[in-house]
C-alpha positions in Angstrom: 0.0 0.0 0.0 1.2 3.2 -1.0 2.0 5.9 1.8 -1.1 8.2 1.1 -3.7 5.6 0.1 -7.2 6.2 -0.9 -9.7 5.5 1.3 -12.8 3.4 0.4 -15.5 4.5 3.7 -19.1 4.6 4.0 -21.4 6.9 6.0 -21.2 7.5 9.4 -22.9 4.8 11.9 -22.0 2.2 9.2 -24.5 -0.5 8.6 -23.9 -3.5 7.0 -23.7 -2.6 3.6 -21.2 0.4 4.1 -19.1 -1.8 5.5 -19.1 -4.8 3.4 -19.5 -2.7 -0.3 -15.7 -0.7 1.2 -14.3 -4.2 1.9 -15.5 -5.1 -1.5 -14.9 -1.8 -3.7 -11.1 -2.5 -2.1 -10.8 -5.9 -3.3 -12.4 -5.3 -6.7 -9.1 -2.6 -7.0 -6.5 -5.1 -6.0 -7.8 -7.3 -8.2 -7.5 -4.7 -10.8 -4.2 -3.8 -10.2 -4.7 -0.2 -8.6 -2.9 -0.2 -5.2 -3.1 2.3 -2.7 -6.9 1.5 -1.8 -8.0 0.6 1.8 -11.6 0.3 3.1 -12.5 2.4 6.1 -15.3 3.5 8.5 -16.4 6.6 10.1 -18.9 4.8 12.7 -18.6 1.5 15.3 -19.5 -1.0 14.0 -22.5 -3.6 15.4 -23.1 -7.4 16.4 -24.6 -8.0 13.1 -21.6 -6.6 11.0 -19.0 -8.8 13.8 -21.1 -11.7 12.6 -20.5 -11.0 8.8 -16.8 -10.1 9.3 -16.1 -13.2 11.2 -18.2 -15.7 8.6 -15.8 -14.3 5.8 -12.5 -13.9 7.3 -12.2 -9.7 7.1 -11.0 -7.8 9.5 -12.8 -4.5 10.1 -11.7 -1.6 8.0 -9.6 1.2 9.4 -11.4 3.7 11.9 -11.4 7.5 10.5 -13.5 9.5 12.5 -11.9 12.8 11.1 -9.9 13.5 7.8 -9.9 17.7 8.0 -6.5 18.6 6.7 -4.5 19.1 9.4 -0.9 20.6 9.7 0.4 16.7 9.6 -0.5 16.3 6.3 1.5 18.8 4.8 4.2 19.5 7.2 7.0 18.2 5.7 8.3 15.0 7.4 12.0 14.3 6.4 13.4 17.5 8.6 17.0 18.1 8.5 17.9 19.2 11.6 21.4 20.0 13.6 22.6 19.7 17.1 23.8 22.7 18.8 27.1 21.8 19.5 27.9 21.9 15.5 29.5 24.8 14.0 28.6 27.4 11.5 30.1 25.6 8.4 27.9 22.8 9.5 25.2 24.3 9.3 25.6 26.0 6.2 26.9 22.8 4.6 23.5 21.6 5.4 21.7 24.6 4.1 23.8 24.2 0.5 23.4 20.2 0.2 19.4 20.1 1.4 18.5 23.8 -0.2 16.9 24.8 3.2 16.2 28.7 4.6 15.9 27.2 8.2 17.2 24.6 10.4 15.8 23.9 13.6 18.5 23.1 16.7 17.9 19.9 18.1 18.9 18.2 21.4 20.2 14.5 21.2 16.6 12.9 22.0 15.4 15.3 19.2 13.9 18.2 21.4 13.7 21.3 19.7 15.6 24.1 21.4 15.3 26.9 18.9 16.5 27.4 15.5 19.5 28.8 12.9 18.3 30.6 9.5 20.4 31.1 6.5 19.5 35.3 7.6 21.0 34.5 10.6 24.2 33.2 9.2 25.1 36.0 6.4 24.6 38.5 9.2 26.8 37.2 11.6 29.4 37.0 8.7 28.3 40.4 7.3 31.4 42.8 8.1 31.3 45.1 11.2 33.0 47.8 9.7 32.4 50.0 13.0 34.1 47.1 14.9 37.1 45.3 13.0 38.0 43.1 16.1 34.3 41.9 16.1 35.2 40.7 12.6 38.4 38.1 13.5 35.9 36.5 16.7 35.1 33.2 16.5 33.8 30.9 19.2 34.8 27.8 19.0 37.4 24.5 19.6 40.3 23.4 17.9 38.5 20.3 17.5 36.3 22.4 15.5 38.5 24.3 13.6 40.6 21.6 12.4 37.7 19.7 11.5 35.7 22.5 9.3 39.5 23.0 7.6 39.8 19.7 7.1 43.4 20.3 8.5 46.5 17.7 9.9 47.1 18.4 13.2 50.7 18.4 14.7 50.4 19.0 18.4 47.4 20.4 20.0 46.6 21.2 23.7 43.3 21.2 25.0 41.6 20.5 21.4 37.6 20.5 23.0 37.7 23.4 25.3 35.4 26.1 23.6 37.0 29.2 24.0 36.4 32.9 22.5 39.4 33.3 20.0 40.7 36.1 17.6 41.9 35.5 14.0 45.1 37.2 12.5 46.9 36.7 9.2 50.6 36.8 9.2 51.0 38.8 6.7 53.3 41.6 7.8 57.5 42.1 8.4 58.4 40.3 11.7 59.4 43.5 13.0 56.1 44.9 12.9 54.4 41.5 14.0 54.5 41.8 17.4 53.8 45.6 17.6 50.9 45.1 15.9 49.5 42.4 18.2 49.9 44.3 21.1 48.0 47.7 19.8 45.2 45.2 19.7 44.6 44.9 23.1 44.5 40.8 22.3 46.3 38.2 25.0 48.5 36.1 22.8 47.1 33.2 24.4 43.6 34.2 22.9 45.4 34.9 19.8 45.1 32.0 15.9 47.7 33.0 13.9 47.3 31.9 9.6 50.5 32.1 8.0 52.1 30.4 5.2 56.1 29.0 5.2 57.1 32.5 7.0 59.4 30.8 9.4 60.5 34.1 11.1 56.5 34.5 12.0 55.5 31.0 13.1 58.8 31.4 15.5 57.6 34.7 16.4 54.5 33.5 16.8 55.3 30.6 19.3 57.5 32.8 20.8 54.9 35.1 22.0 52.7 32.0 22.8 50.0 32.3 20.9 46.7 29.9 21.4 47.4 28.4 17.5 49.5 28.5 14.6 48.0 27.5 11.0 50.0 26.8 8.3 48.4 27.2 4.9 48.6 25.7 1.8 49.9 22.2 3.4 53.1 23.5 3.3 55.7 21.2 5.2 56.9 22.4 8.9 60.5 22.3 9.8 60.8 19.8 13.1 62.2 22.6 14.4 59.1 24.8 14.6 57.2 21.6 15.4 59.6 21.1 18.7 59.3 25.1 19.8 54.8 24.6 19.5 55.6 21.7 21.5 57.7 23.2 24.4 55.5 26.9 23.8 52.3 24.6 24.5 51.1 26.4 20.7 48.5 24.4 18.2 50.4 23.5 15.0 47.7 23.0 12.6 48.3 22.5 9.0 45.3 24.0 6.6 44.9 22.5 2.7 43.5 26.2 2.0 45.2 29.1 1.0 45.2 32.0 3.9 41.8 34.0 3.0 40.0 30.6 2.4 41.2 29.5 5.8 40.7 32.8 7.6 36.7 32.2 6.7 36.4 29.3 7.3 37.9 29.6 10.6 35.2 32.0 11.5 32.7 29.3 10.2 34.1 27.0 13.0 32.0 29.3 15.6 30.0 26.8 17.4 25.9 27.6 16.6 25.5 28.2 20.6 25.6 32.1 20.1 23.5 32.1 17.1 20.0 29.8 18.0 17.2 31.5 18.0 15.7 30.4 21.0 12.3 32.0 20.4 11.2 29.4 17.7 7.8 29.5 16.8 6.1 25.6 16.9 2.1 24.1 16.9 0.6 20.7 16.8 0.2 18.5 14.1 -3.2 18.1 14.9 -4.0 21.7 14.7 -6.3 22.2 11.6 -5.0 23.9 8.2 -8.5 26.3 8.2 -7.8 27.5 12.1 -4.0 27.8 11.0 -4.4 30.0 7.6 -5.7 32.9 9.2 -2.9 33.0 11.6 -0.4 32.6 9.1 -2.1 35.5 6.9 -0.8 37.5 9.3 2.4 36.4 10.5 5.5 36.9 9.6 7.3 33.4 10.9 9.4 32.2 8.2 8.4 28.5 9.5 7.2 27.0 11.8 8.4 23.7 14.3 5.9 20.8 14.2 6.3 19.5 17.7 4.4 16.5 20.2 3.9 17.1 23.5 7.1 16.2 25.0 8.6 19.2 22.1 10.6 16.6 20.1 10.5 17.9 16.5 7.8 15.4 14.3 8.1 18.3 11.2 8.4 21.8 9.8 6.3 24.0 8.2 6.0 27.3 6.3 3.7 28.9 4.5 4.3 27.6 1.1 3.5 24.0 2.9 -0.5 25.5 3.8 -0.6 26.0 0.1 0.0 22.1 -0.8 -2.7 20.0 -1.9 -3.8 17.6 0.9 -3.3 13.8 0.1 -6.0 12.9 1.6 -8.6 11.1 -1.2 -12.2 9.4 -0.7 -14.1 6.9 -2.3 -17.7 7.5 -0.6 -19.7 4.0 -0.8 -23.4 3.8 -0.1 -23.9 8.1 0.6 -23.5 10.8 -1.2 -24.4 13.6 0.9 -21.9 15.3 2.7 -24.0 15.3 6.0 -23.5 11.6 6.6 -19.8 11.8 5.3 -16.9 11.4 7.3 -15.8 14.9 8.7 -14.2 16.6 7.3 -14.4 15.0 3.6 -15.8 18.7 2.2 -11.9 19.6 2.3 -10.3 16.4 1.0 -10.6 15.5 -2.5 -13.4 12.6 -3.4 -12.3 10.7 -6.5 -15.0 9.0 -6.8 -18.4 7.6 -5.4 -20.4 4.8 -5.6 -24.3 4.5 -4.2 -27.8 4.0 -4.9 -29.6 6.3 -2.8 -31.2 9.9 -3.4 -29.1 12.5 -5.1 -27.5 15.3 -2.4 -25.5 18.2 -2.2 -22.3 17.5 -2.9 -19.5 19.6 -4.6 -16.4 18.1 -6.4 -13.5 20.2 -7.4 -13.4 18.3 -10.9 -15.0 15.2 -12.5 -15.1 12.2 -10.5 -16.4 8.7 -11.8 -20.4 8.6 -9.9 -21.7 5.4 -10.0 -25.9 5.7 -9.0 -28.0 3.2 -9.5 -31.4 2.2 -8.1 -31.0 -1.2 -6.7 -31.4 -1.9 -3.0 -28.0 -2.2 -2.4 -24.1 -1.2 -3.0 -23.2 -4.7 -2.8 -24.9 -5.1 -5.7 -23.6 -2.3 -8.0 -20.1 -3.5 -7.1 -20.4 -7.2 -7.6 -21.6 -6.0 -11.3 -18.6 -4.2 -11.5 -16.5 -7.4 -10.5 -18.8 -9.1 -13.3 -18.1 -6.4 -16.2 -14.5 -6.5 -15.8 -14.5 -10.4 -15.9 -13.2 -11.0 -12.4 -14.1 -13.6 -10.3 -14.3 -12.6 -6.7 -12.9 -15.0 -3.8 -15.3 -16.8 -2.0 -15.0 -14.9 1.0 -15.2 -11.3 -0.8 -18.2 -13.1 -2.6 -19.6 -13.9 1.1 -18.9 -10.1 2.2 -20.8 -8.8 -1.1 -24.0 -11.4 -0.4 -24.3 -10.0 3.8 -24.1 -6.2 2.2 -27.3 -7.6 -0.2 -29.2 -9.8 2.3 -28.9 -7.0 4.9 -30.3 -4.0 2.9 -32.9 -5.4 1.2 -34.1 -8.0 3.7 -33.1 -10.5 2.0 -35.0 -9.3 -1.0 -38.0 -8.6 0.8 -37.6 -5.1 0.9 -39.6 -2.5 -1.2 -35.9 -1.5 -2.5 -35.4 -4.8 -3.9 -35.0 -5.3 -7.7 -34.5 -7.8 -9.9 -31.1 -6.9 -10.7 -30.4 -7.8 -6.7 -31.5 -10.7 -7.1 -29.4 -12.2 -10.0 -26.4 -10.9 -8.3 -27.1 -12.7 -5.1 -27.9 -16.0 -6.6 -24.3 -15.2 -8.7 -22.2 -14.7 -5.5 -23.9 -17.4 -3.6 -22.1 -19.6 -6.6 -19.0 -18.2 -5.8 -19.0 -18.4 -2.5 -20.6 -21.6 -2.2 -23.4 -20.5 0.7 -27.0 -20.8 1.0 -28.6 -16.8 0.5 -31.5 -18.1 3.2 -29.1 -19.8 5.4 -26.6 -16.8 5.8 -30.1 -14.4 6.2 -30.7 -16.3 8.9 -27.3 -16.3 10.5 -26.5 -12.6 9.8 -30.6 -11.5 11.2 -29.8 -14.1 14.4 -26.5 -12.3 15.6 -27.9 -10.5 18.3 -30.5 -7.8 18.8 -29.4 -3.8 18.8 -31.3 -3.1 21.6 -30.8 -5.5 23.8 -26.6 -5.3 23.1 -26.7 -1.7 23.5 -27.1 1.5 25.3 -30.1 3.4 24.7 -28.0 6.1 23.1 -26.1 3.5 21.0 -29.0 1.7 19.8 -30.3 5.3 18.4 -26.9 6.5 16.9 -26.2 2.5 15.5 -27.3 3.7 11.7 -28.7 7.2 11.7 -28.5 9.9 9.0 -29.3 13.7 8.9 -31.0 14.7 6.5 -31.7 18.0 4.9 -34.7 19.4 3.0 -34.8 23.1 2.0 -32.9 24.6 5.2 -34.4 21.9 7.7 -32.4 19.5 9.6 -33.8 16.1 10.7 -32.4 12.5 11.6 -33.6 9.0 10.8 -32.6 6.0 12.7 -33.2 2.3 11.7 -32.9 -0.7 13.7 -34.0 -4.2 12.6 -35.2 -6.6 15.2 -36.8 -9.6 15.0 -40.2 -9.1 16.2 -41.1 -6.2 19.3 -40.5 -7.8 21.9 -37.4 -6.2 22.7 -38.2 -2.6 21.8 -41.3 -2.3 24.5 -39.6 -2.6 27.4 -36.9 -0.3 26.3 -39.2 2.3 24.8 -39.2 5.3 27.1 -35.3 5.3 27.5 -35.3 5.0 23.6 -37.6 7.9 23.3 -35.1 9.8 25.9 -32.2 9.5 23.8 -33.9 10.4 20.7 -34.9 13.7 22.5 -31.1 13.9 23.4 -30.3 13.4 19.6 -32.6 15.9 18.5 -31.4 18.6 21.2 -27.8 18.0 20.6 -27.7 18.3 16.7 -30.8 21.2 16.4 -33.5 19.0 14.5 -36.7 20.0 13.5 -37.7 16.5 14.3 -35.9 12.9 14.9 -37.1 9.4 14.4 -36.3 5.8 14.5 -37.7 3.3 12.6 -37.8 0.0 14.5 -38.3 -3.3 11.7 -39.3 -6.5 12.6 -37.5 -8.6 9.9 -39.8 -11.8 10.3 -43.2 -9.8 9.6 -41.6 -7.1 7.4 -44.1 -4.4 9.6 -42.4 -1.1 11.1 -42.7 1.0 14.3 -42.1 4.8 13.9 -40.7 6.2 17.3 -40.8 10.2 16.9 -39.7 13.1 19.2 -39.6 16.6 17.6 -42.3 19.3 16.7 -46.0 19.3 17.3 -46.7 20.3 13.5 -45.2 17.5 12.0 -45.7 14.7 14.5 -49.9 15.9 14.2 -49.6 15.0 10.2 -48.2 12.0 10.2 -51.6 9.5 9.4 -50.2 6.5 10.6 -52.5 5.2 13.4 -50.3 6.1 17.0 -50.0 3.6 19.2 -48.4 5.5 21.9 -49.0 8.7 23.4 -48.5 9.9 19.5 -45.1 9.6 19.7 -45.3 5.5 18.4 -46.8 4.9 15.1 -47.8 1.5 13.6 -46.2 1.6 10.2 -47.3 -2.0 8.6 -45.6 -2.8 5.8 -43.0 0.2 5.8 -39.8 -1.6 5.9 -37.4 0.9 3.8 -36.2 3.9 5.4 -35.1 5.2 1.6 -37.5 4.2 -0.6 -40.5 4.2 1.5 -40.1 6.6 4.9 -37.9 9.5 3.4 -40.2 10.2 0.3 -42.9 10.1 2.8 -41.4 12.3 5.3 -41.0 14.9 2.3 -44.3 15.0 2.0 -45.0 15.8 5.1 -42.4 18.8 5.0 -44.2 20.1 1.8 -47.4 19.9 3.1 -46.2 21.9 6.0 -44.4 24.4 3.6 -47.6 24.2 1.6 -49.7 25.9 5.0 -47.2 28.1 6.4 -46.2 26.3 9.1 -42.4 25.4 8.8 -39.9 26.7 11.0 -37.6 29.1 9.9 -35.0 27.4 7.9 -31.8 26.6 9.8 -33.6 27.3 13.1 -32.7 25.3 16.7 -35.3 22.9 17.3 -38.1 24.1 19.7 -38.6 23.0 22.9 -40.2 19.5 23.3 -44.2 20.3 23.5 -47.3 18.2 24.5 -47.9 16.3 21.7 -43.5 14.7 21.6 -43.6 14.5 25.5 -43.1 11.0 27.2 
């Protein structure tokens, strides 16, 4: 699988086709030869889909309850980084190799500790014409210095002590040499002298015990000269450069201590890239560190990085409206969808391949697809592609059912070498919602929000076989449908409970008094229950009726104001 793969995911609160057309649509790919596809979910998943996933030998798709860009997806990951300990010529090595404005300063468990710009580098080399001894400063080792020369030692004293050092070139008569060191005002013992085979200076120089002598050009050094350093306690370094090059490159030695800018600016990977580009429109941080919690650097990022395209693709199975996507999905790009429920409103930033046809279920569409392209599925993805069928259309009994449905089941139960009325059995058996869940669960298990013209409502199904678990459960159910319908501002929210042996509905309803007073279905409850016989699809058969409803109310006058917070619970939705 490639790094960035595309995920295959259904709605949110999964049912059994979501998950199993995901598994499938992923298999169909590999089988193809597209890699880089991996089914996901944005919901838990339920006894019923355990029981399907454990008959066919799939594991349950990866969990994404969130893909909003977030600074991690565009941060760049492969950081190059230095310790602060290095020297400048390090660190501009670095900048020259990797092509890199900044470098953050790391400690050796990679904690960030500030950071070194290319900025801050030219200025500190910049001449300081107002201060000439500023100029020859360097701070450093001999360790240092002899590694950024790339220079043969000959005898060195103390070579890791970091010291504050001056920088002279031996360029003038012998006579004048020493004068001129002492107008300085520098201690000889503070005091690197570059010279090339002047042997009358690099005595001199030893002579007035200087902290180092370099000797340019790898010119040879009598023994002589080599004894005096010795006995003087002087550094005898040898420098392949000529005397400018290594008077530089000396002052590149200066250890990056000095020059860290400890006032770094960092953030979260997690923070989102919306919340972060109106900070950065305003800021004038050349990057910033991407640090966890304990600070260790996990990235960088600068303002050119919020402009990158996000990885991030989608292929949405069994949905196509954004308000049951995964969240965040608006900002990702969705390559391509596959479903065979109402048209919704949803956006793409350029063509995608829509697959929408009106079968009862996306198992279906894509085990057609796996039969147009001449591939056989494996038994097991034939399996996972027969539960998706059998589960949303009741094992055909649904008013969603067509007879396309049914030649694909009886195809895949070939394949797969499985009894369609056996596996119904086995996959409606697996344990009731209710009973296996919290009240809250059991109403969030396979909900959807829907959207009609500016008004927000939800629709919950649950299939049972027979009532006899919903009953006693009733009231709490009706309490955390009102909980629903508070939290996410509805107009109204429902649940339709299905008994799967009869094929008969009840219609559990909290929400306004002028929609629950037109629905026609006889109440069985304190007109919050209705008897709904027959009503067994909540897409072909409840929505278009609930849209009637919301016309007819439209129709009169009587809708809330688009967009509006539900009302508070009245007489006719009280328990």
């Amino acid at each position: 699988m490639s790094a960035s793969p595309t995920y295959i995911i259904g709605h949110k609160n999964p049912d059994a086709d979501a998950i199993c057309s995901a598994i499938a649509y992923a298999a169909l790919k590999e089988a193809k030869g597209e890699t880089g596809y991996a089914p996901a979910r944005c919901g838990n998943s339920n006894a019923r889909i355990d029981t399907i996933l454990a008959r066919f030998h799939q594991p349950l798709p990866i969990y994404l309850s969130d893909v909003t860009p977030r600074v991690r997806d565009v941060m760049v990951r492969n950081v190059v980084s230095i310790c602060q300990s290095a020297t400048c010529a390090e660190a501009l090595e670095l900048i020259d190799q990797y092509d890199v404005r900044i470098l953050p300063v790391v400690t050796e468990d990679n904690r960030v500790i500030g950071t070194v710009s290319i900025f801050q580098l030219g200025s500190f080399f910049v001449p300081h014409m107002r201060e000439p001894r500023e100029m020859r400063k360097v701070f450093t080792s001999l360790t240092h210095i002899s590694r950024a020369l790339k220079a043969h030692t000959l005898h060195v004293d103390r070579p890791d002590l970091a010291e504050e050092l001056f920088v002279r070139v031996g360029a003038m008569d012998v006579k004048s040499f020493g004068k001129v060191s002492a107008g300085e005002g520098v201690p000889m013992e503070k005091t690197i002298i570059i010279v090339g085979d002047r042997r009358d200076i690099q005595m001199r120089s030893i002579e007035l015990g200087v902290r180092a002598l370099v000797v340019t050009g790898n010119l040879p050094v009598e023994d002589s000269i080599v004894q005096a350093a010795k006995t003087n306690g002087v550094a005898l370094i040898v420098s392949p450069l000529d005397s400018a090059t290594t008077a530089w490159v000396i002052r590149s030695a200066t250890t990056l201590d000095r020059l860290v800018d400890r006032k770094f600016a960092s953030l979260s990977g997690d923070i989102r890239l919306g919340d972060l580009r109106k900070k950065l429109a305003t800021s004038t941080v050349a990057a910033y560190m991407v640090v966890n919690d304990e600070g260790k650097l996990q990235g960088i990022l600068t303002k050119t990085d919020v402009l990158k395209p996000v990885k991030t693709r989608l292929v949405l199975v069994d949905h196509n409206e954004m308000s049951q996507a995964v969240s965040g999905a608006d900002q990702v790009t969705i390559v391509e969808i596959i479903d065979h429920h109402r048209l919704g409103s949803l956006n793409t930033q350029q063509p995608i391949l829509f697959i929408n046809e009106p079968v009862g279920s996306t198992c279906t569409i894509i085990a057609d697809l796996f039969r147009r392209e001449g591939i056989v599925p494996s038994p097991d993805i034939a399996g996972i592609m027969m539960s998706g069928i059998i589960s949303d259309t009741l094992h055909l009994n649904s008013p969603t059912t067509t007879e396309k449905d049914g030649v694909i089941l009886s195809w895949l139960a070939k394949i797969a070498s499985v009894d369609s009325r056996e596996l119904a059995n086995e996959i409606f058996s697996s344990g009731s919602v209710i009973l296996a869940n919290s009240p809250d669960k059991v109403i969030r298990s396979d909900f959807k929000i829907y959207e009609e013209d500016g008004i927000r409502f939800a629709v919950s199904q649950i299939e049972e076989l027979g009532f006899g678990n919903f009953w006693p459960h009733s009231r709490d159910l009706a309490k955390a449908l009102q909980t629903l319908r508070d939290d996410e501002a509805l107009l109204f929210a429902c649940v339709l409970v299905t008994d799967i042996n009869t094929q008969n509905s009840l219609l559990l309803v909290k929400g306004e008094a002028e929609f629950i007073n037109r629905i026609n279905y006889p109440s069985v409850q304190k007109d919050e229950i209705f008897d709904m016989p027959g009503v067994v699809s909540r897409k072909k058969q409840l929505i278009p009726y609930i849209g009637g409803i919301l016309k007819e109310m439209q129709t009169y006058g009587v809708m809330p104001t688009p967009g509006a917070s539900a009302a508070p619970f009245d007489k006719a939705a009280s328990s």
